[in-house]
Biopython code that builds the backbone (N, CA, C, O; Angstrom):
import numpy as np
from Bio.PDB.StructureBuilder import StructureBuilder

atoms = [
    (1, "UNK", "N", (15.744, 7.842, 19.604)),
    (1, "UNK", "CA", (15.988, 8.668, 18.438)),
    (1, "UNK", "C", (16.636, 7.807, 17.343)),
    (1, "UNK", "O", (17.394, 6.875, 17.612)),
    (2, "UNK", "N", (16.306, 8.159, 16.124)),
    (2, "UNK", "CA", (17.067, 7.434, 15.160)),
    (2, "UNK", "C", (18.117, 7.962, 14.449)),
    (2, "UNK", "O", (18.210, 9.188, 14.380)),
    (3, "UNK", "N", (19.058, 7.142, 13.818)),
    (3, "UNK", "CA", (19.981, 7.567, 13.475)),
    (3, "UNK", "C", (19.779, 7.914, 12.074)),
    (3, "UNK", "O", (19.084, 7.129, 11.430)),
    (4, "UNK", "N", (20.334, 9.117, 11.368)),
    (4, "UNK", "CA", (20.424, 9.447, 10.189)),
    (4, "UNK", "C", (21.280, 8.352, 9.374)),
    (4, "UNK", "O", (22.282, 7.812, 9.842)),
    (5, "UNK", "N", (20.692, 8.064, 7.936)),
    (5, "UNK", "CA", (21.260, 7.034, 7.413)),
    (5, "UNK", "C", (22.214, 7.955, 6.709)),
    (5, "UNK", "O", (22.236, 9.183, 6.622)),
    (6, "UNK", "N", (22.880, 7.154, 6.300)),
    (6, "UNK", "CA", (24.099, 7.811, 5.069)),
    (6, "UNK", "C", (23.752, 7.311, 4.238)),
    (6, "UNK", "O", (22.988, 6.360, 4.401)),
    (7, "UNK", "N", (24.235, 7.801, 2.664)),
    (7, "UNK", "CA", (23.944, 7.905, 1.447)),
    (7, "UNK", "C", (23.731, 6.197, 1.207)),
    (7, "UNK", "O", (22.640, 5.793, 0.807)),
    (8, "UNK", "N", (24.798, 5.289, 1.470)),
    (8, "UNK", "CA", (25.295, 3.660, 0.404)),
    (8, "UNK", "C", (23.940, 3.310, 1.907)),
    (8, "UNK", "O", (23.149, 2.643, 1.241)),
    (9, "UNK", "N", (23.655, 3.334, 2.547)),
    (9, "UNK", "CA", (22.447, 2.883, 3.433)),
    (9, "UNK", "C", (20.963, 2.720, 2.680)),
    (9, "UNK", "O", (20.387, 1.679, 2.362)),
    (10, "UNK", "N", (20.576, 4.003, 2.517)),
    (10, "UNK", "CA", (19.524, 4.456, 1.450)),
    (10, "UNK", "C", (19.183, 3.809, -0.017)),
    (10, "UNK", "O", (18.128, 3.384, -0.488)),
    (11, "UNK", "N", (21.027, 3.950, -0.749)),
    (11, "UNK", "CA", (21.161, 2.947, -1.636)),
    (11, "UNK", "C", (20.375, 1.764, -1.770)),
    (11, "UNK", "O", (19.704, 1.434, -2.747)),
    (12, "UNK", "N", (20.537, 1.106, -0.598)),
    (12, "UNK", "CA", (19.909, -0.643, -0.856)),
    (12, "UNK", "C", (18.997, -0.439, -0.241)),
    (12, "UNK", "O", (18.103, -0.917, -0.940)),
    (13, "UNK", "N", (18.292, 0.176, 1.117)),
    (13, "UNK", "CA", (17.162, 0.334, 1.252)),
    (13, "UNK", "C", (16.537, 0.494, -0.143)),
    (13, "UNK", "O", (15.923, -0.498, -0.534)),
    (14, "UNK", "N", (16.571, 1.424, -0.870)),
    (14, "UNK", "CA", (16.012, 1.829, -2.278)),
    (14, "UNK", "C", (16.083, 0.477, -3.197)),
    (14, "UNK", "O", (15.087, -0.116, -3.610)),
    (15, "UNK", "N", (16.999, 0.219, -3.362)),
    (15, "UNK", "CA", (17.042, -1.256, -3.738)),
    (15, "UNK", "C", (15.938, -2.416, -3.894)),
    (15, "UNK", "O", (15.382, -2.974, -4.839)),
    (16, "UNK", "N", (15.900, -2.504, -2.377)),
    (16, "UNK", "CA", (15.623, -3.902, -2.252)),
    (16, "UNK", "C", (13.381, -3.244, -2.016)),
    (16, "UNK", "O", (12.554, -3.986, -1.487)),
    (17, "UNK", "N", (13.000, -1.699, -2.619)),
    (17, "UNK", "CA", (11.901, -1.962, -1.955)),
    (17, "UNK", "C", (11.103, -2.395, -3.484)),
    (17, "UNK", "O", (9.978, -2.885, -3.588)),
    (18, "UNK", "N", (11.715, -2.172, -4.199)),
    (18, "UNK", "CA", (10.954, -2.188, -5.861)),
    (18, "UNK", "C", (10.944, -3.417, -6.137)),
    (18, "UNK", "O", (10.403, -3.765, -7.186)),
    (19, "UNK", "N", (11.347, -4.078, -5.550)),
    (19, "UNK", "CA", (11.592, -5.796, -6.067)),
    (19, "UNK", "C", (10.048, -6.634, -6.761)),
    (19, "UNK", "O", (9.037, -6.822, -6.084)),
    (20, "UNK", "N", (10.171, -6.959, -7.930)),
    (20, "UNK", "CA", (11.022, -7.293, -8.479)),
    (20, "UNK", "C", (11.423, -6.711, -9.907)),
    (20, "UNK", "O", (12.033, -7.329, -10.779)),
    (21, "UNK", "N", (10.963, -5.415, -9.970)),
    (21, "UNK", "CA", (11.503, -4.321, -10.502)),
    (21, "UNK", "C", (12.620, -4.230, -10.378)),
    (21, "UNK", "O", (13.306, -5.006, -9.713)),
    (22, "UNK", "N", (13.103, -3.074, -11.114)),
    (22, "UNK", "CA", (15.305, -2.686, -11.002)),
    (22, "UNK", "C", (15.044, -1.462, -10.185)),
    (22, "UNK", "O", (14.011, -0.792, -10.171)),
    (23, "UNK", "N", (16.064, -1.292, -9.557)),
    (23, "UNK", "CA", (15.944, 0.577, -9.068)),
    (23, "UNK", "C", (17.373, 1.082, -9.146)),
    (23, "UNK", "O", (18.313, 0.766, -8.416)),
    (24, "UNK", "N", (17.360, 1.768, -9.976)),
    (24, "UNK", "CA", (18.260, 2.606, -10.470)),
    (24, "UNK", "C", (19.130, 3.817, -9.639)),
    (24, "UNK", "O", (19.100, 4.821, -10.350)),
    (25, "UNK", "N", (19.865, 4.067, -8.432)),
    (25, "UNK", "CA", (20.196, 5.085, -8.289)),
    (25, "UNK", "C", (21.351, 5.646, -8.064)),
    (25, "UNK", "O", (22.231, 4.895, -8.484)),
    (26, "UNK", "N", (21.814, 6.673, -7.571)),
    (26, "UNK", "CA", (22.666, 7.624, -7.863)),
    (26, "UNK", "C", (22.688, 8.702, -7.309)),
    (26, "UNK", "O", (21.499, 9.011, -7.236)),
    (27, "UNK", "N", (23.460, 9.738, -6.722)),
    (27, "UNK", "CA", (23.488, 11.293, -6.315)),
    (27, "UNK", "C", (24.456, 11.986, -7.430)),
    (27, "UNK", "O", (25.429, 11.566, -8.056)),
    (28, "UNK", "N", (23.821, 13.130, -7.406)),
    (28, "UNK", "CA", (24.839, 13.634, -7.748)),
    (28, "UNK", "C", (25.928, 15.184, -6.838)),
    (28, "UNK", "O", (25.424, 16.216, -6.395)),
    (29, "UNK", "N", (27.322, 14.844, -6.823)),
    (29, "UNK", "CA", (27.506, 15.236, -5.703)),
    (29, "UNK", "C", (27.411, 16.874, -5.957)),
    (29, "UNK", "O", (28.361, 17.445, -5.421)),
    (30, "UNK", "N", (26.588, 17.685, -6.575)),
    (30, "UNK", "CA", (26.803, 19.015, -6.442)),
    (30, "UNK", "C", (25.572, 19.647, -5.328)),
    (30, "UNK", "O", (25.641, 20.730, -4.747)),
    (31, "UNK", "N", (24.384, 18.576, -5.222)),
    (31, "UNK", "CA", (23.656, 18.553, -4.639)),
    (31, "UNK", "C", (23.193, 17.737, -3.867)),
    (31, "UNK", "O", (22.129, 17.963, -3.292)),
    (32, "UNK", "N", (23.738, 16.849, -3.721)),
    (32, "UNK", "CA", (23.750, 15.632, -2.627)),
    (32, "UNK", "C", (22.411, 14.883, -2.443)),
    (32, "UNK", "O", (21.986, 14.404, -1.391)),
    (33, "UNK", "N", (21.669, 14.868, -3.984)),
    (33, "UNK", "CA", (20.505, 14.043, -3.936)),
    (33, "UNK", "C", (20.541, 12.806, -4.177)),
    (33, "UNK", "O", (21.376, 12.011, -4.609)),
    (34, "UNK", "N", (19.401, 12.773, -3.796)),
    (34, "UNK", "CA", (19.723, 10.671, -4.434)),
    (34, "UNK", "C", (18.636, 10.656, -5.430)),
    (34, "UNK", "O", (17.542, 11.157, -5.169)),
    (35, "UNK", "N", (18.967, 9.955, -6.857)),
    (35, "UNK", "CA", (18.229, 10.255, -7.976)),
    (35, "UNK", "C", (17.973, 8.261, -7.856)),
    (35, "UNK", "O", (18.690, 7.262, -7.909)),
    (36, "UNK", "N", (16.618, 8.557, -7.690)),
    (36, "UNK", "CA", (16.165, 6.714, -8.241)),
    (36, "UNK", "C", (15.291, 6.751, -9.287)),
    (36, "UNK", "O", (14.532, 7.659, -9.625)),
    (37, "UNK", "N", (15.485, 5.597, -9.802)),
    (37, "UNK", "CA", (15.204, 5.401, -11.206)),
    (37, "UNK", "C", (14.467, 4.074, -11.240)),
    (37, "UNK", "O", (15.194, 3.140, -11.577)),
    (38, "UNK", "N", (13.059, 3.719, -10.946)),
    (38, "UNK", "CA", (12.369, 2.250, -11.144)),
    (38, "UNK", "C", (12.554, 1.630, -12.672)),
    (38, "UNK", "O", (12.012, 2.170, -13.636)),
    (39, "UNK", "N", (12.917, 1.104, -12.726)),
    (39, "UNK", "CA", (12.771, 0.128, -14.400)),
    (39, "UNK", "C", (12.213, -0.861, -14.855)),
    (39, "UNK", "O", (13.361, -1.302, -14.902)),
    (40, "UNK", "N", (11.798, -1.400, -15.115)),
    (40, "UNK", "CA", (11.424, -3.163, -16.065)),
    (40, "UNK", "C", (12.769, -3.826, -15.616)),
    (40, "UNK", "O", (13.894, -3.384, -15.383)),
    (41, "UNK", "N", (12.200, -5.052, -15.589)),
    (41, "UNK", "CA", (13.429, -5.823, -15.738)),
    (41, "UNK", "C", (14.622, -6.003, -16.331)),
    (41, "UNK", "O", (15.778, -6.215, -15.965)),
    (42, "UNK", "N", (13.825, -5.810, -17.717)),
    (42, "UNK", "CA", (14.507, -5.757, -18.767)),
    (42, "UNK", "C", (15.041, -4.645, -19.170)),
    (42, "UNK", "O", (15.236, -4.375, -20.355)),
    (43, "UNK", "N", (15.341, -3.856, -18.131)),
    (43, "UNK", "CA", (15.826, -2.306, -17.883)),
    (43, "UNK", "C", (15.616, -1.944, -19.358)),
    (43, "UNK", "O", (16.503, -1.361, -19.982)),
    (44, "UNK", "N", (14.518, -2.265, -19.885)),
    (44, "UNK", "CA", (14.053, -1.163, -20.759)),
    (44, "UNK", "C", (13.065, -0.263, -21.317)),
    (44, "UNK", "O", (12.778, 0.109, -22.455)),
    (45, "UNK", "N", (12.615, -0.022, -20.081)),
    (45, "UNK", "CA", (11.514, 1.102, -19.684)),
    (45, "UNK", "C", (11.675, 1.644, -18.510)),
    (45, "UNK", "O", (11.965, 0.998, -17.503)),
    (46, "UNK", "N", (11.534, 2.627, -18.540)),
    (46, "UNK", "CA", (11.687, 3.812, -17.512)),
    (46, "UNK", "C", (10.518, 3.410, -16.826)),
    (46, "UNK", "O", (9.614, 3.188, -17.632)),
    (47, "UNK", "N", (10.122, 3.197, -15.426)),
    (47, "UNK", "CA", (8.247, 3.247, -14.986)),
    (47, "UNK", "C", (8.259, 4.517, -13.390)),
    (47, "UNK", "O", (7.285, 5.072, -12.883)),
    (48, "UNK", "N", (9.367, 4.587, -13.084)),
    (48, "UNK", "CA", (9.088, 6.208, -11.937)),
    (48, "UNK", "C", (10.327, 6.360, -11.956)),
    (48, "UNK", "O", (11.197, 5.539, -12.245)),
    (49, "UNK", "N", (10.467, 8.032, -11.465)),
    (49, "UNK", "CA", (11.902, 8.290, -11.297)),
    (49, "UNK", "C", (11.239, 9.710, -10.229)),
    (49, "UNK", "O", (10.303, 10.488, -10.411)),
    (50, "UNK", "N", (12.330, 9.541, -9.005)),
    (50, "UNK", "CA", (12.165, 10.596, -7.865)),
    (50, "UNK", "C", (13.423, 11.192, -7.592)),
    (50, "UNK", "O", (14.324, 10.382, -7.814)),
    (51, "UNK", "N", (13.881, 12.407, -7.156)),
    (51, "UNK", "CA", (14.800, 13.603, -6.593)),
    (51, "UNK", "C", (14.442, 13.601, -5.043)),
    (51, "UNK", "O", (13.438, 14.003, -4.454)),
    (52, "UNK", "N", (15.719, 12.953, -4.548)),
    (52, "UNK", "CA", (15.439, 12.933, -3.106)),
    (52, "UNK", "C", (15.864, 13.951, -2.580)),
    (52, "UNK", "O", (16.548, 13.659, -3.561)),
    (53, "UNK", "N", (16.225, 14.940, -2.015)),
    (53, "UNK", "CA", (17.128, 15.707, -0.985)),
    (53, "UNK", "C", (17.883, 14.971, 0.011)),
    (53, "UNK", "O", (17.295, 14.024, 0.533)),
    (54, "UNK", "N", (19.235, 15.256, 0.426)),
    (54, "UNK", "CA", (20.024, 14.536, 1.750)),
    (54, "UNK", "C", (18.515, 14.530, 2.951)),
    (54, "UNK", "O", (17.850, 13.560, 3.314)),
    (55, "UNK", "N", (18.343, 16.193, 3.372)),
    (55, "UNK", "CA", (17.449, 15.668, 4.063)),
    (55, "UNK", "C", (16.291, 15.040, 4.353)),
    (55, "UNK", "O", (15.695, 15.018, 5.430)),
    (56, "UNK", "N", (15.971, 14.463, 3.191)),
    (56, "UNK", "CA", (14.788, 13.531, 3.065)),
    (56, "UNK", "C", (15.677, 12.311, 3.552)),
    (56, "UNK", "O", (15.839, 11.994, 4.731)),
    (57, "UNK", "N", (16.236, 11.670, 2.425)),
    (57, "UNK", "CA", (17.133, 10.310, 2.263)),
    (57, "UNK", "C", (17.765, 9.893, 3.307)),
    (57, "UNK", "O", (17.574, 8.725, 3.647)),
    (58, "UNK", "N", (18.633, 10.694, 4.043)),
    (58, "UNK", "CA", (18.937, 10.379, 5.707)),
    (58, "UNK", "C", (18.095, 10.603, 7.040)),
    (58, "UNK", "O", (18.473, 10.752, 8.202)),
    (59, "UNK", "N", (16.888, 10.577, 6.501)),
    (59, "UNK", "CA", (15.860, 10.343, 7.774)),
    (59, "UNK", "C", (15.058, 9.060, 7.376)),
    (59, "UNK", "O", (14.172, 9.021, 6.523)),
    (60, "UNK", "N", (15.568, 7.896, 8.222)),
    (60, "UNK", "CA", (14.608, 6.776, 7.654)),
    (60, "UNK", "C", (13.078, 7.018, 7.703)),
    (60, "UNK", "O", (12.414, 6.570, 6.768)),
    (61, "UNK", "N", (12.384, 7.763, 8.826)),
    (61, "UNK", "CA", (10.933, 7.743, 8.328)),
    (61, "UNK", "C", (10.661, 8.304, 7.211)),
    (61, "UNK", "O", (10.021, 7.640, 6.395)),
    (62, "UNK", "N", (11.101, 9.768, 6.846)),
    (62, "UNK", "CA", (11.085, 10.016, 5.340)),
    (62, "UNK", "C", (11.595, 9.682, 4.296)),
    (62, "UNK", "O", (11.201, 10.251, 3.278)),
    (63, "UNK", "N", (12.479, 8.809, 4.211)),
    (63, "UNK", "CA", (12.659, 8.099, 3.390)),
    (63, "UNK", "C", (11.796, 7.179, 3.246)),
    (63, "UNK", "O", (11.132, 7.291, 2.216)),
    (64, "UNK", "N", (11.404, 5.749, 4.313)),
    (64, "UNK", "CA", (9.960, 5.295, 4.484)),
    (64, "UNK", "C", (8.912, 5.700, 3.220)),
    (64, "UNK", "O", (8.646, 5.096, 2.181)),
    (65, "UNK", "N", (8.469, 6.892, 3.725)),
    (65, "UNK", "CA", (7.130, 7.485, 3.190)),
    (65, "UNK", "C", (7.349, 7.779, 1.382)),
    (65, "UNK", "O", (6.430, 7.572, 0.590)),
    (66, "UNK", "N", (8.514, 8.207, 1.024)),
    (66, "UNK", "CA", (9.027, 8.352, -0.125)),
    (66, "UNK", "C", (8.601, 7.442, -0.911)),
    (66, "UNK", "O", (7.778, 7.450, -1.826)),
    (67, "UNK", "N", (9.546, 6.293, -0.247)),
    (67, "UNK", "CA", (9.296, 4.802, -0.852)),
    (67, "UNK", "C", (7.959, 4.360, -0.803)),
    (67, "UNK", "O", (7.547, 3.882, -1.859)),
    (68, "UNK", "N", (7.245, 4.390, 0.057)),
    (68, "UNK", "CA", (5.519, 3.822, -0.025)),
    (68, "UNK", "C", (5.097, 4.669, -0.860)),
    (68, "UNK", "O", (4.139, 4.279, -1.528)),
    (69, "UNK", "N", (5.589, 6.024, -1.131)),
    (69, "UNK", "CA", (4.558, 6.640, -1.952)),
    (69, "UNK", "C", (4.602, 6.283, -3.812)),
    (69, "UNK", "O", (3.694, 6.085, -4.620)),
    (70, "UNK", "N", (5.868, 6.319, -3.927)),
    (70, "UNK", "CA", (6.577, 5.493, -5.108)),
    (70, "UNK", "C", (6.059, 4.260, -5.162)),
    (70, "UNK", "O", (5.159, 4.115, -5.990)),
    (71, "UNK", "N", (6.325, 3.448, -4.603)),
    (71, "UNK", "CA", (5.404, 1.929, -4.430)),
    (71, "UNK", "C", (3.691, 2.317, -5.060)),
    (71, "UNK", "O", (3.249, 1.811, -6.091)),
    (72, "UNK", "N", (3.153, 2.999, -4.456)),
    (72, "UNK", "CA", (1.671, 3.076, -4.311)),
    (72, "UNK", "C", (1.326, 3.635, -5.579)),
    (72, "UNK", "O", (0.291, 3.228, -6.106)),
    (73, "UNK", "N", (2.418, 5.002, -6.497)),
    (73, "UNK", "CA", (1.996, 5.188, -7.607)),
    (73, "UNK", "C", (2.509, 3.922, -8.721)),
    (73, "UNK", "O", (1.913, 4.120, -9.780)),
    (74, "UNK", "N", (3.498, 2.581, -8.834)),
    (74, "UNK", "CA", (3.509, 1.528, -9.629)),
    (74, "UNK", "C", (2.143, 0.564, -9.580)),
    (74, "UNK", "O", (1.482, 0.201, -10.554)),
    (75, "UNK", "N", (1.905, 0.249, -8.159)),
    (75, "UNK", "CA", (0.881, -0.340, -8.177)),
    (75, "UNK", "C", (-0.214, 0.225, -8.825)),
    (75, "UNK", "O", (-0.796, -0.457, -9.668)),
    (76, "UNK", "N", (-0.687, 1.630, -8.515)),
    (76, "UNK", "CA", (-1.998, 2.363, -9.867)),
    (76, "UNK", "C", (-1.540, 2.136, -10.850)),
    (76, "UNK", "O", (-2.371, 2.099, -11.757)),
    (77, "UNK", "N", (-0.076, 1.863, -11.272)),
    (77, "UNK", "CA", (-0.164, 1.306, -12.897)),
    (77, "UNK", "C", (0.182, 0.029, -13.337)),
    (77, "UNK", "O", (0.685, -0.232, -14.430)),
    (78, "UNK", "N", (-0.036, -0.573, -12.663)),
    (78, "UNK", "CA", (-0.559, -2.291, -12.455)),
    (78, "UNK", "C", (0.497, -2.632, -12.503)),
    (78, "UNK", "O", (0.907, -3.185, -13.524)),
    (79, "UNK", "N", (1.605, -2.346, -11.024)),
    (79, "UNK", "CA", (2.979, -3.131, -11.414)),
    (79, "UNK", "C", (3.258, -3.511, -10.041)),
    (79, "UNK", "O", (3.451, -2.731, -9.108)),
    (80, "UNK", "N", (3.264, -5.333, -9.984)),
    (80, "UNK", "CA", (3.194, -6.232, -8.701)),
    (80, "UNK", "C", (4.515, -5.937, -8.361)),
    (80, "UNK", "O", (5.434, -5.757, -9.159)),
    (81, "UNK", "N", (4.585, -5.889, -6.904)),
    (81, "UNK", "CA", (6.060, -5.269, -6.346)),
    (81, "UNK", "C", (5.803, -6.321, -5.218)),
    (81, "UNK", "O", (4.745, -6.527, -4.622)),
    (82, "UNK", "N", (6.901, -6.885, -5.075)),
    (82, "UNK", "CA", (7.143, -7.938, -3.706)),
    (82, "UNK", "C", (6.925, -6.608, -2.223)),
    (82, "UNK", "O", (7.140, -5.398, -2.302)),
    (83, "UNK", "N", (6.421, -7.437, -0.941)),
    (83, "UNK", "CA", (6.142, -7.329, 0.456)),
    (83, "UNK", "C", (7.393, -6.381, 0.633)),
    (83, "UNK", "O", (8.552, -6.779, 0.514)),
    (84, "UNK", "N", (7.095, -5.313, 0.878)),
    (84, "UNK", "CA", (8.832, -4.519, 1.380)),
    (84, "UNK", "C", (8.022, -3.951, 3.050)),
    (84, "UNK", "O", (6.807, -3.867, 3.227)),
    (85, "UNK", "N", (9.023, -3.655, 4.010)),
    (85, "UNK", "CA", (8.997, -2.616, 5.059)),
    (85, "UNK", "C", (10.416, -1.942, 4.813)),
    (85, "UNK", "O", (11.306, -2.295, 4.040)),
    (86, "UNK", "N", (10.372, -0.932, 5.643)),
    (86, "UNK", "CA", (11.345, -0.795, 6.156)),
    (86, "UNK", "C", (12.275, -1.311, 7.238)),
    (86, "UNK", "O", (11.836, -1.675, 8.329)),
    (87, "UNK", "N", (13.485, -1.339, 6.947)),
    (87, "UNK", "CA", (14.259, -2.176, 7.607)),
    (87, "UNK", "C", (14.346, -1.128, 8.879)),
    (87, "UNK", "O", (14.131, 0.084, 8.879)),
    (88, "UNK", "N", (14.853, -2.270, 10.306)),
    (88, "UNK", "CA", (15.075, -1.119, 11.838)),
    (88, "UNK", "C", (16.288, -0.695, 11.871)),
    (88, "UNK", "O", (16.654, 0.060, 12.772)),
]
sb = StructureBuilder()
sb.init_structure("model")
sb.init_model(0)
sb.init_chain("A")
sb.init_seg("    ")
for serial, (resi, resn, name, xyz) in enumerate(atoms, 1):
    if name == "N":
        sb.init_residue(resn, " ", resi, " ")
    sb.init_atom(name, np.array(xyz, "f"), 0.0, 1.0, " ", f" {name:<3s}", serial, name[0])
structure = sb.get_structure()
């Protein structure tokens, strides 16, 4: 069984999958989402932004799928993203 991640876990997972993009995120605590934010480098363009739920974000396979799916809509808009998995 796997363990539920906690919030600063997710954080850098989220992080490190946009590379070499920025990823922007944040919760906010009235709802305990995690708000990511893909950017330009030059953090000055917005290029995806997703509303996670806790229970998405602390299940690494759904979190996983989140992230590939985010990944998969930059790439349809022609934006090269370094080799990511998920980490074990």
């Amino acid at each position: 069984m796997t363990n539920p991640l906690r919030f600063n876990e997710a954080l850098l997972i989220a992080n490190r999958a946009f590379k070499p993009l920025q990823c922007i995120a944040w919760t906010q605590e009235i709802n305990s989402e995690l708000n990511l934010t893909v950017v330009d480098r030059a953090n000055t363009r917005t290029l995806g932004h997703k509303r996670i739920p806790c229970s998405t974000y602390s299940d690494p396979k759904k979190l996983a799928a989140v992230i590939q799916q985010t990944r998969q809509e930059l790439t349809r808009q022609g934006f090269n993203l370094a080799p990511w998995n998920m980490p074990d």
